[in-house]
ZAVEX-800545 format. One record per residue (C-alpha): y negated, z, x; residue in three letters; residue number from 1. Coordinates in nm, 2 decimals, always signed. Layout:
     yy     zz     xx residu num
      Y      Z      X    Ala NUM
...
REM end
This chain:
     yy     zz     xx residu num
 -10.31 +17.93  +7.69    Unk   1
 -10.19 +18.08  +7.99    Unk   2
 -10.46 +18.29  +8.18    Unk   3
 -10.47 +18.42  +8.54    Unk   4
 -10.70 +18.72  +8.62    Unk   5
 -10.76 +18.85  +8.91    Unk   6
 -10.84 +19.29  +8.97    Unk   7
 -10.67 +19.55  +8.79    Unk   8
 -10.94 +19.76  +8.75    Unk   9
 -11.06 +19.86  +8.41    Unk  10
 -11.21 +19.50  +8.34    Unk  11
 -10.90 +19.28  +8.41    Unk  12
 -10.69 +19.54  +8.30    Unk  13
 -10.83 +19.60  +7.96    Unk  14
 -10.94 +19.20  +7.94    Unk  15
 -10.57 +19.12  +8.03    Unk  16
 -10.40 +19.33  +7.74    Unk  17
 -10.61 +19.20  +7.49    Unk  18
 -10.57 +18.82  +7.58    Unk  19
 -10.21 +18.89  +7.60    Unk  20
 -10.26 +19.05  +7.23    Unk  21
 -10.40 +18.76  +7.11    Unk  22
 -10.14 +18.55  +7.23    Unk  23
 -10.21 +18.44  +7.56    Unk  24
  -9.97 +18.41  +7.83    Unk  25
 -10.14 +18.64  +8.08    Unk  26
 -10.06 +18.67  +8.47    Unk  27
 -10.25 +18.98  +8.68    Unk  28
 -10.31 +18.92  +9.01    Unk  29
 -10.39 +19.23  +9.28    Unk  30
 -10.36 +19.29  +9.64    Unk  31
 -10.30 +19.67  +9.59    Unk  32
  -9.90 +19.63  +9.59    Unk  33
  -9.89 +19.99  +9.47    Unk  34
 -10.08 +19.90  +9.14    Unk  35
  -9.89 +19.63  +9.09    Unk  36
  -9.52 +19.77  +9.13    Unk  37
  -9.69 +20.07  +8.85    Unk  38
  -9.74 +19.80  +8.65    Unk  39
  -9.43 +19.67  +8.68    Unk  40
  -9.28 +20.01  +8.59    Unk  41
  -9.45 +19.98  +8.30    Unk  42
  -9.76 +20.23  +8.43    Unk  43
 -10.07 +20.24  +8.29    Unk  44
 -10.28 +20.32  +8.64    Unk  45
 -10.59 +20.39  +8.46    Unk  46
 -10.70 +20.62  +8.23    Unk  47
 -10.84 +20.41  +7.89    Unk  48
 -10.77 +20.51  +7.54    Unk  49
 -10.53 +20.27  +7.36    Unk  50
 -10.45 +20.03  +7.69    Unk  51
 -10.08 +20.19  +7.83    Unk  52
  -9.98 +20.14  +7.39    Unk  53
 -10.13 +19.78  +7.44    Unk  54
  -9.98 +19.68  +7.78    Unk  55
  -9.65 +19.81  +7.64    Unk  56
  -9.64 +19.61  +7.31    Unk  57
  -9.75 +19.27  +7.53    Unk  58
  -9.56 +19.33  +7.81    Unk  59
  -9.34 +19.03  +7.75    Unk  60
  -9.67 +18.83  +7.77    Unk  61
  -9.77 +18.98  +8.09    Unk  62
  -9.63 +18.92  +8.46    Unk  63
  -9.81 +19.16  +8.73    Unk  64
  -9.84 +18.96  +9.08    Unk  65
  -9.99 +19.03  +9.41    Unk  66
  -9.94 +18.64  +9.56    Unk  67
 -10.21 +18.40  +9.49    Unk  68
  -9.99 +18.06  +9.46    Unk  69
  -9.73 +18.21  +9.26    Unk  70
 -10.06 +18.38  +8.99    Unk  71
 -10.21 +18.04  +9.02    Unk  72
  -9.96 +17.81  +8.90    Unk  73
  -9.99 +17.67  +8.57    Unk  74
 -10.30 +17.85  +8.47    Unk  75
 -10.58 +17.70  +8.27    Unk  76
 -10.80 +17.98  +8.28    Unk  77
 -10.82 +18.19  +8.58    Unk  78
 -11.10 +18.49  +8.54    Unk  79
 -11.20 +18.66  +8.89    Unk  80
 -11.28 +19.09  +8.77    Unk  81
 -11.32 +19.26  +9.08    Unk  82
 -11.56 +19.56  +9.20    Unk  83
 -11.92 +19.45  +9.27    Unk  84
 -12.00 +19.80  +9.42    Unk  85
 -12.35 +19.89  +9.50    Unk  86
 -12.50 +19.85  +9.87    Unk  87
 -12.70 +20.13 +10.01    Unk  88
 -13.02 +19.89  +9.95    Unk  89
 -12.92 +19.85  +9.58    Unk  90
 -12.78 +19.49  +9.58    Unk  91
 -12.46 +19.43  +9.52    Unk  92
 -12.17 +19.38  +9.73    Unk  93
 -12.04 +19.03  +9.62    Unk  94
 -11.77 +18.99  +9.89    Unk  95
 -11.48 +19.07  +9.69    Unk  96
 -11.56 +18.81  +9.44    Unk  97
 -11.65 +18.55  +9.73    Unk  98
 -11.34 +18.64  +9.83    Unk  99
 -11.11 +18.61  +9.52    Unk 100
 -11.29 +18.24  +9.48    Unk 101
 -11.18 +18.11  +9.80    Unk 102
 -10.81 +18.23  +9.75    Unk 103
 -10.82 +18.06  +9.44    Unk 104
 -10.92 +17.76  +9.64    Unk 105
 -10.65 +17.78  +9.88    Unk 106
 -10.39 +17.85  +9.63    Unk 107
 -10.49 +17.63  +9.34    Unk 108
 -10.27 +17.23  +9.31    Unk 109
 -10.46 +17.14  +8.93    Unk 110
 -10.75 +17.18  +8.73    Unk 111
 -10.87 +17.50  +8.57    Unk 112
 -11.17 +17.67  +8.50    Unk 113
 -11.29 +17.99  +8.70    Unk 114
 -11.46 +18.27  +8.50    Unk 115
 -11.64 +18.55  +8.68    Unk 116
 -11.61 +18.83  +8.45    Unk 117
 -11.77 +19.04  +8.72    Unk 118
 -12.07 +19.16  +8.69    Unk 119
 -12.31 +18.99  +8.94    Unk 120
 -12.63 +18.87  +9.03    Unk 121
 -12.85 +18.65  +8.91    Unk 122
 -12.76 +18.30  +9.11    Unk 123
 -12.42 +18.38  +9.19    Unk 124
 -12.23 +18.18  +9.01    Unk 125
 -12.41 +17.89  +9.20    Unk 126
 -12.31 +18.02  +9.51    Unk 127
 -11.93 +18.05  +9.36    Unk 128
 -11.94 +17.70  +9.28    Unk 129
 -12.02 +17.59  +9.61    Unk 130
 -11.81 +17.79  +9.74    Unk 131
 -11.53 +17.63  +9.52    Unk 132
 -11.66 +17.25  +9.63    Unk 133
 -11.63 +17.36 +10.00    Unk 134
 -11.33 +17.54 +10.01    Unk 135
 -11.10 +17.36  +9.79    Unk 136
 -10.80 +17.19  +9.97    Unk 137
 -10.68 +16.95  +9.66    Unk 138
 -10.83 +16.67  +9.50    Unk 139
 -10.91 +16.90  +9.13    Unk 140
 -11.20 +16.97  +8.95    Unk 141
 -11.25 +17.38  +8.90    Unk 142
 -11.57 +17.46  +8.71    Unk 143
 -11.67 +17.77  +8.75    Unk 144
 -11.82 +17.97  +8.45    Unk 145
 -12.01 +18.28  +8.39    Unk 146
 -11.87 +18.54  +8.14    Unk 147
 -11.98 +18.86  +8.18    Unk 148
 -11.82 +19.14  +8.00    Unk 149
 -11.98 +19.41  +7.77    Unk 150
 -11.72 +19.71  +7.79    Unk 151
 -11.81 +20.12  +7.78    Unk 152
 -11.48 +20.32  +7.93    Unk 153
 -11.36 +20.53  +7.69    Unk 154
 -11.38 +20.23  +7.45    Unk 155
 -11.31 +19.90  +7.62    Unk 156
 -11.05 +19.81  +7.41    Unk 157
 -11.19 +19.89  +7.09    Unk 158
 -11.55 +19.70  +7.24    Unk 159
 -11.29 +19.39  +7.35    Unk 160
 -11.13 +19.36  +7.01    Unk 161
 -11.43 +19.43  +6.81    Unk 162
 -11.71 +19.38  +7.05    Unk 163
 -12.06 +19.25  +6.94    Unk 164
 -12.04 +18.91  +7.11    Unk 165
 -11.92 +18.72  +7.36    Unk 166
 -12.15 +18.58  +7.62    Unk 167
 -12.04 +18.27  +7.82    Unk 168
 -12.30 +18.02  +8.07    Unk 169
 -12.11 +17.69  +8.12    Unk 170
 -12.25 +17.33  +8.26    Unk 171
 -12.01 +17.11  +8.05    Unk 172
 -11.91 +17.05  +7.74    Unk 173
 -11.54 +17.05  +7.89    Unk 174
 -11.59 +17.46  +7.95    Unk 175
 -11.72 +17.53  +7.62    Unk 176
 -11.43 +17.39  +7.45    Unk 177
 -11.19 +17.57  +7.72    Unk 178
 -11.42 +17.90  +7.61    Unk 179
 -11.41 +17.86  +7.18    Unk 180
 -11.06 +17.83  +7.22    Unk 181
 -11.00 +18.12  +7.46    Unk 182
 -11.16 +18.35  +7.24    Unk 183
 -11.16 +18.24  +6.90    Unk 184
 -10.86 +18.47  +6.76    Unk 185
 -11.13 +18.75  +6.82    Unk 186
 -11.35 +18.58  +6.56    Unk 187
 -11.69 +18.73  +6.74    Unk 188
 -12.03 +18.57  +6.83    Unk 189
 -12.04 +18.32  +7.06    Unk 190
 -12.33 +18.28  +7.25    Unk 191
 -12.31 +17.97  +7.48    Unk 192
 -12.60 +17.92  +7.77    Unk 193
 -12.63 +17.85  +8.13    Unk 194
 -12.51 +18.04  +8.35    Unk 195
 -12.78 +18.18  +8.53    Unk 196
 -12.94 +18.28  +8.11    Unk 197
 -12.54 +18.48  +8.16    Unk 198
 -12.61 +18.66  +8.43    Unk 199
 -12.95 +18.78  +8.31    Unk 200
 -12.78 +18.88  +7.99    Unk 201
 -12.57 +19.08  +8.09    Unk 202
 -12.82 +19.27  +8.33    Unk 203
 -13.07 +19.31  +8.07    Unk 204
 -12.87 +19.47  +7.79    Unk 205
 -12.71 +19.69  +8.03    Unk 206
 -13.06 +19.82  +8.17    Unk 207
 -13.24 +19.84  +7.82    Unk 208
 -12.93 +20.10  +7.74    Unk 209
 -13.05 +20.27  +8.04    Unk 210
 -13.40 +20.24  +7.98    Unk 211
 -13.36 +20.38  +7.61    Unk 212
 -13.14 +20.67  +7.76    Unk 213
 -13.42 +20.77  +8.02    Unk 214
 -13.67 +20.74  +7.77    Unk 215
 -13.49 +21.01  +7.53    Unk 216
 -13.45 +21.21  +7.81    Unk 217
 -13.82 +21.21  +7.88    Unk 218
 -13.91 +21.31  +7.53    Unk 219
 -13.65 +21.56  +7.54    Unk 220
 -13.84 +21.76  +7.83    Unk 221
 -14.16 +21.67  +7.62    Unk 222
 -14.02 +21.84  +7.33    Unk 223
 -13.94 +22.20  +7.54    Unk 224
 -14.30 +22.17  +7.60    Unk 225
 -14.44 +22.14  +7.31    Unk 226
 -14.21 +22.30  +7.09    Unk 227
 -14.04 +22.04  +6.92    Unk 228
 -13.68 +21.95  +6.87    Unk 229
 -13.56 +21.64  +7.06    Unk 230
 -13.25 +21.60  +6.76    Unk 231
 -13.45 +21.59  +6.48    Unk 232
 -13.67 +21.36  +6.69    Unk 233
 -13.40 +21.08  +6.76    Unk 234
 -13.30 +21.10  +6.43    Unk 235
 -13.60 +21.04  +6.28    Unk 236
 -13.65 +20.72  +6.52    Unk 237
 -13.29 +20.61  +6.48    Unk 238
 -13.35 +20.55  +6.08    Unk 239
 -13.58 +20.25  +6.20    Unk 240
 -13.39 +19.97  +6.25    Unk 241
 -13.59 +19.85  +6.52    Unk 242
 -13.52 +20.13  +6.76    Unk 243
 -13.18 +20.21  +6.54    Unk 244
 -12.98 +20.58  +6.67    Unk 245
 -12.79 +20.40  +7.02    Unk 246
 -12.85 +20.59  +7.30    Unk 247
 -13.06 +20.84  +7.15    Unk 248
 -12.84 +21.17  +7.23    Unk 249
 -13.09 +21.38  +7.49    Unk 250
 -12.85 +21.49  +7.80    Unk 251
 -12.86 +21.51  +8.20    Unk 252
 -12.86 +21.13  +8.21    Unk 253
 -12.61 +20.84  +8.23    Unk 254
 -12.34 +20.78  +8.48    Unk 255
 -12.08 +20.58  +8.55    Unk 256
 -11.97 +20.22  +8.68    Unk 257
 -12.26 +20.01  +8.53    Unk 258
 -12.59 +20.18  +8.42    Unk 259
 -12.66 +20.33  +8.76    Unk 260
 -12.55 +20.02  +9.00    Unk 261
 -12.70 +19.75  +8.70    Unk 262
 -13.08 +19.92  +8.74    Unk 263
 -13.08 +19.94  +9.08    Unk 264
 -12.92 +19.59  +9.13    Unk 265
 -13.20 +19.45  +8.86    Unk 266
 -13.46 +19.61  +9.05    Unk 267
 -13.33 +19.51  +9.42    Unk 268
 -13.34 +19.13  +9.27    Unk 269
 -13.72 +19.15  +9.11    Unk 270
 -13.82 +19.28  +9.47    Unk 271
 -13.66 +18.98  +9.64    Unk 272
 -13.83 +18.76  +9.45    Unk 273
 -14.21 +18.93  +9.46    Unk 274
 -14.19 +19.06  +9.18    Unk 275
 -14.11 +19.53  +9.04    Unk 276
 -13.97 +19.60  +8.71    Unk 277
 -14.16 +19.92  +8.69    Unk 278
 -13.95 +19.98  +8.34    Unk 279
 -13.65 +19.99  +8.55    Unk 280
 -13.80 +20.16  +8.83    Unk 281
 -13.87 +20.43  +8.61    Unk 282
 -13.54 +20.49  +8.42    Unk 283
 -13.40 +20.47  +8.76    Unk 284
 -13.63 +20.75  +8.86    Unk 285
 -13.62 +20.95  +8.56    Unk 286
 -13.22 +20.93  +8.53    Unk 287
 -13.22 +21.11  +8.89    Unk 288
 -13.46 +21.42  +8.82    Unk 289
 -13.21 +21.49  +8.48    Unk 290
 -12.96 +21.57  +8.66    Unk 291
 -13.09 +21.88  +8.76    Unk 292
 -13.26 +22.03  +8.45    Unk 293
 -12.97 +22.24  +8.42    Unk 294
 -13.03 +22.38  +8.77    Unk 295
 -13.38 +22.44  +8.69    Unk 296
 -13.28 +22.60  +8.37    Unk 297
 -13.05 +22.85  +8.55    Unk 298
 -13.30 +22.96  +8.82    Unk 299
 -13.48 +23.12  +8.51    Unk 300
 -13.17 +23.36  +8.53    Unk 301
 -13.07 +23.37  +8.87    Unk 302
 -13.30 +23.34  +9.20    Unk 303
 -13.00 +23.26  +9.37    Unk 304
 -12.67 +23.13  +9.30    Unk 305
 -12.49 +23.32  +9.63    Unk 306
 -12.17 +23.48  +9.47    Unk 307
 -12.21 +23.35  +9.11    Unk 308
 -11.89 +23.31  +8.93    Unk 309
 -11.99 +23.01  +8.75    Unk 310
 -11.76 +22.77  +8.49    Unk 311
 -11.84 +22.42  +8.47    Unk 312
 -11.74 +22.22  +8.21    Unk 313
 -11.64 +21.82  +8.28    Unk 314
 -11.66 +21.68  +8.58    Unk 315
 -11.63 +21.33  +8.42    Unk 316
 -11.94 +21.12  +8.39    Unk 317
 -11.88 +21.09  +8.02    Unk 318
 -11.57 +21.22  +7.76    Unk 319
 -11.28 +21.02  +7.72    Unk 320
 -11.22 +20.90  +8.12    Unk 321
 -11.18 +21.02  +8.44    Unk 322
 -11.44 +20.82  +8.64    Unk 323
 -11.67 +21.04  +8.83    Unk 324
 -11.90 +20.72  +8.92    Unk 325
 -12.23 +20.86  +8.97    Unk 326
 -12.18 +21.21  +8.72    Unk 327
 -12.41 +21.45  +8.73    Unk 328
 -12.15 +21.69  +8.86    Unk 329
 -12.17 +21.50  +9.19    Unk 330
 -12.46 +21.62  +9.26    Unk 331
 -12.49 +21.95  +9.08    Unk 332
 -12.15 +22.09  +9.19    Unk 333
 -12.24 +22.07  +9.59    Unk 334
 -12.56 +22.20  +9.51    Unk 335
 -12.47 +22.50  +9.38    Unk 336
 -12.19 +22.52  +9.65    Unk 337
 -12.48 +22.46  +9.88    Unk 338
 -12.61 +22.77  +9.76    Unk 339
 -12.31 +23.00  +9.77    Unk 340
 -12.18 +22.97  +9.41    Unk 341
 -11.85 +23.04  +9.33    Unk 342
 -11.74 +22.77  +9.08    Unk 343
 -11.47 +22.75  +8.82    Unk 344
 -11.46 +22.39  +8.70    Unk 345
 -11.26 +22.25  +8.42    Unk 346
 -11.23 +21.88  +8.29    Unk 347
 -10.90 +21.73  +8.13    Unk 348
 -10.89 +21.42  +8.32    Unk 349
 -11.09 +21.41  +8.62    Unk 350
 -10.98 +21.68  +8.81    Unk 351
 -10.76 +21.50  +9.07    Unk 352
 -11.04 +21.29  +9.15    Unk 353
 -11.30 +21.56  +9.21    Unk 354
 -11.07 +21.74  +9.43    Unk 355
 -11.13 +21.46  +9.72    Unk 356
 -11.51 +21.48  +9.66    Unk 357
 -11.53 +21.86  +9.74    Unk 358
 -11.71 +21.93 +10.09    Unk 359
 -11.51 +22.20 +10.20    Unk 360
 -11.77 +22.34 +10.50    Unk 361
 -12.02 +22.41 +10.19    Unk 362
 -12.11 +22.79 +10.15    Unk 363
 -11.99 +22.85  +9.86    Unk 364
 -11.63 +22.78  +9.69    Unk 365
 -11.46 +22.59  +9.38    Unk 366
 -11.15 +22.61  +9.22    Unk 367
 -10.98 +22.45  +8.89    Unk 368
 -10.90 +22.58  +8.61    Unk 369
 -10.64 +22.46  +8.39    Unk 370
 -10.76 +22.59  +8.07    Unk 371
 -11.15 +22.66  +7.93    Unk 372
 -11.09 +23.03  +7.90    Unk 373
 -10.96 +23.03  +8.24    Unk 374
 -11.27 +22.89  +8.34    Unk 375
 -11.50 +23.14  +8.12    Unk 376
 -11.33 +23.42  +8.15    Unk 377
 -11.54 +23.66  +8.36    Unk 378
 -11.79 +23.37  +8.44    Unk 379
 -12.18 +23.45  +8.49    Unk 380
 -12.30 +23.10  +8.41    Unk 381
 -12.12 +22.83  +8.21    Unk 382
 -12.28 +22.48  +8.25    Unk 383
 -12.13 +22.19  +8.02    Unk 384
 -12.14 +21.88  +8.22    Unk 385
 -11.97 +21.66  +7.97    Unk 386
 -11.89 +21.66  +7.64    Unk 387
 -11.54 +21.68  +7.59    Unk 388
 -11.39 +21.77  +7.25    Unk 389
 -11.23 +22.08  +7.34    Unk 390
 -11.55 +22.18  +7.48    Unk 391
 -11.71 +22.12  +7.18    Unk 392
 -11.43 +22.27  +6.99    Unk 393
 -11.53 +22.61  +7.11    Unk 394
 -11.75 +22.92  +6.94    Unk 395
 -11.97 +23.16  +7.03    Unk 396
 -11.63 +23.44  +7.05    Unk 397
 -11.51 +23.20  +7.33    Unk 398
 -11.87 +23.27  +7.53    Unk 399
 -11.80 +23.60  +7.49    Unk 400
 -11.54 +23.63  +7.74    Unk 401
 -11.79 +23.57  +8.01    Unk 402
 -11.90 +23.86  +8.19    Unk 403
 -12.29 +23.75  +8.12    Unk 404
 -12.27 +23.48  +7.86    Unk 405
 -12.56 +23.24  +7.95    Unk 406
 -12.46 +22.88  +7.89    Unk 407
 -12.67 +22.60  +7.98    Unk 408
 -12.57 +22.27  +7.79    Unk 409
 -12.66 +21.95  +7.93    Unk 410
 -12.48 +21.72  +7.68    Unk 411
 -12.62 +21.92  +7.36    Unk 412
 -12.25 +22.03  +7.20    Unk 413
 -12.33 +22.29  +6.96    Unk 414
 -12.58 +22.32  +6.70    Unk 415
 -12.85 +22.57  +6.74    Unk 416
 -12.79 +22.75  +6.46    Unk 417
 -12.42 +22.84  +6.54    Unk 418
 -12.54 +23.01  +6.87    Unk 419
 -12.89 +23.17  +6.75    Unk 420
 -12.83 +23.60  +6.69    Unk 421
 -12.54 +23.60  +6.90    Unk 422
 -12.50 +23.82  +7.21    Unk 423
 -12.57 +23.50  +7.42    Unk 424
 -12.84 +23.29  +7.55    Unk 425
 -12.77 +22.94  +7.49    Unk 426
 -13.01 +22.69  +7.63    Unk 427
 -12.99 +22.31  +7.58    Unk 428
 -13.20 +21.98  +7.62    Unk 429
 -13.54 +21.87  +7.48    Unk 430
 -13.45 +22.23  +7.20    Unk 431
 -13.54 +22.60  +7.23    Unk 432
 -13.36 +22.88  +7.41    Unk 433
 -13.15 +23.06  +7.13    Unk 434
 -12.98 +23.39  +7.13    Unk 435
 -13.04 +23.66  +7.33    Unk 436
 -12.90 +23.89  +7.66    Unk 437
 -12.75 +24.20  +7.56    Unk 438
 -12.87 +24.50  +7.68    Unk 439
 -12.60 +24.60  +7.95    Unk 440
 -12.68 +24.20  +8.07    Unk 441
 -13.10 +24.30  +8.06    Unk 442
 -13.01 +24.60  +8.27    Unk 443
 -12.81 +24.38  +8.53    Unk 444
 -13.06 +24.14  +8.57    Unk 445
 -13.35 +24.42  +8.61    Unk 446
 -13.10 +24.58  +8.93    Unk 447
 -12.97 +24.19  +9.05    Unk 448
 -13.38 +24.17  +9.10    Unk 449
 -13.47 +24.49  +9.24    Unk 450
 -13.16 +24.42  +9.48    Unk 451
 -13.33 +24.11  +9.60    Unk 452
 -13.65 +24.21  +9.67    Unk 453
REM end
């Protein structure tokens, strides 16, 4: 079948190499002629494990375009995956897909049906289909169907090739043939609706991850409370398969393209219509304050952060990418910046992209390091941000080269019992404080708090 999709990004990338792997003839359509001519090259422009080895092995399946006639012609299937990003009131910003429909319009000379793999809200593929009645320019039918897609970065091929199912809201029996046979090399669930039921799908599994996350991270400051050890406690819920061990892993709260702009979009929509999602509300709410338990942590050992040598680990919202969409070191970093800090920041991926978010008038300063021990070495303050393997690859010897070895994990990497009678203090989420300060780093705490008062 040949398929047209529109957006590069990491949805019509990823959808595009795995409908050319199994066996579609797929054309990629994008305005960003840079992107395209990379792709031409034979350039992977995002980072996405397994997708440059799959876009090379289909490459003779794929042609990368940035006209709109030429993308259009002879397609069956075309599939709009562009950015919905979020407005400053929470909604989201729908004119690129608006937009992609009504090229389609212009360009199109035979039938076909439109899928919006975007993510959107609830309603709008109603609006795309009258959109597609008013703007077409040929006498064709184009019906327009919703198929939202269900991929994590770090793992969107993987979730394409194996994913859990496939979710599709059509208004004929015409587009649900065109759908079975689309996707039925993949040999996954097929759950046909409306497309308004598709929309809502897609919103509500993404915001019951985020709910579940939020709701660990809760019990996780509970547990430092009260004593009790948020690991042991996931695992013991996780063992019942009606909570089941997902998103149980206590941390400084979710990031990235989805969970944040999905709950906020959710909520935005049940407040148009009359109506909060106080659930949402809350993991909203609750996902903000994580983020800075590691600050609050800290101020336990330093009043202030002015001149602080202090090594962060990941900058990435999550291991395995380099998207910094709503990390937690977006707000953390320019905090402690804010505050006079000196930081030494590491992350395999991401650091090319953090370097434009750094204010540079901020009091304090930042530089990279290429290596972990780079970072360490010297340090007064490690925080792990993310948890990459090589961060997790390291032992207490490594946390020795800091000058005071406190580390403050907000991604849980290391078992307590690897850092407990070392000559470090290791604290962590929703678990006790382990180790303890040497006495050279006692007496330099004593003087750092006679200095300041």
């Amino acid at each position: 079948m040949n398929v047209t999709i529109i957006g590069t990004g990491y949805v019509g990338l990823v959808s595009a190499a795995v409908l050319a792997e199994i066996g579609h003839d797929v054309v990629c359509i994008d305005v960003n002629e840079e992107k395209i001519q990379r792709l031409r090259n034979g350039e992977c422009p995002i980072f996405e494990k397994g997708l440059p080895e799959l876009l090379e092995k289909n490459k003779h399946r794929m042609r990368f375009l940035s006209d709109y006639q030429q993308g259009c012609q002879d397609a069956a299937i075309i599939m709009i995956a562009v950015g919905t990003p979020e407005k400053k009131d929470g909604s989201a910003n729908l004119s690129y897909v608006f937009g992609a429909a009504k090229e389609v319009c212009y360009n199109l000379d035979h039938d076909a049906i439109l899928i919006v793999k975007s993510t959107v809200p609830i309603g709008t593929n109603d609006e795309v289909e009258r959109i597609v009645q008013e703007n077409l320019t040929k006498e064709i039918h184009v019906e327009v169907v919703s198929n939202p897609e269900f991929l994590s970065q770090g793992t969107a091929v993987s979730d394409m090739m194996q994913g859990y199912r496939i979710v599709a809201g059509c208004e004929s029996d015409y587009a649900r043939e065109k759908i079975k046979a689309l996707y039925e090399p993949l040999k996954q669930p097929l759950v046909l609706t409306d497309r308004r039921s598709a929309e809502m799908i897609k919103y509500a599994s993404n915001d019951f991850l985020a709910l579940k996350i939020s709701y660990i991270n809760e019990i996780a400051n509970l547990c430092e409370c009260l004593g009790a050890n948020v690991e042991d406690v996931a695992t013991g819920m996780g063992f019942d398969p009606r909570i089941g061990d997902k998103f149980l892993r206590a941390g400084i709260g979710y990031g990235g393209s989805c969970f944040p702009k999905d709950t906020k979009a959710l909520h935005w929509m049940a407040i148009q219509n009359d109506y909060e999602i106080k659930t949402v509300k809350a993991a909203i709410t609750v996902n903000e304050n994580q983020k800075f338990r590691l600050l609050q942590k800290a101020k336990n050992y330093y009043d202030s952060f002015e001149g602080i040598e202090i090594a962060v680990l990941g900058l990435a919202f999550k291991p395995g990418t380099d998207d910094l969409r709503e990390a937690p070191s977006l707000a953390i970093i320019p905090a402690l910046l804010e505050d006079g800090a000196k930081i030494r920041a590491w992350d395999p991926c991401a650091e090319d992209a953090f370097r434009g978010q750094v204010d540079n008038s901020a009091k304090g300063e930042i530089r990279f390091c290429g290596s972990l021990r780079e970072s360490l070495r010297e340090a007064d303050l490690c925080l792990i941000l993310t948890e990459w393997d090589q961060v997790k690859a390291l032992t207490p010897a490594d946390f020795k080269e800091m000058r005071r070895p406190i580390i403050i994990d907000g991604r849980n990497c290391f078992c307590l019992e690897d850092m407990e009678n070392e000559a470090i203090v290791y604290a962590s989420i929703g678990r006790k404080t382990v180790g303890s300060l040497s006495q050279n780093l006692n007496i330099y705490m004593m003087e750092r708090k006679d200095g300041e008062s």
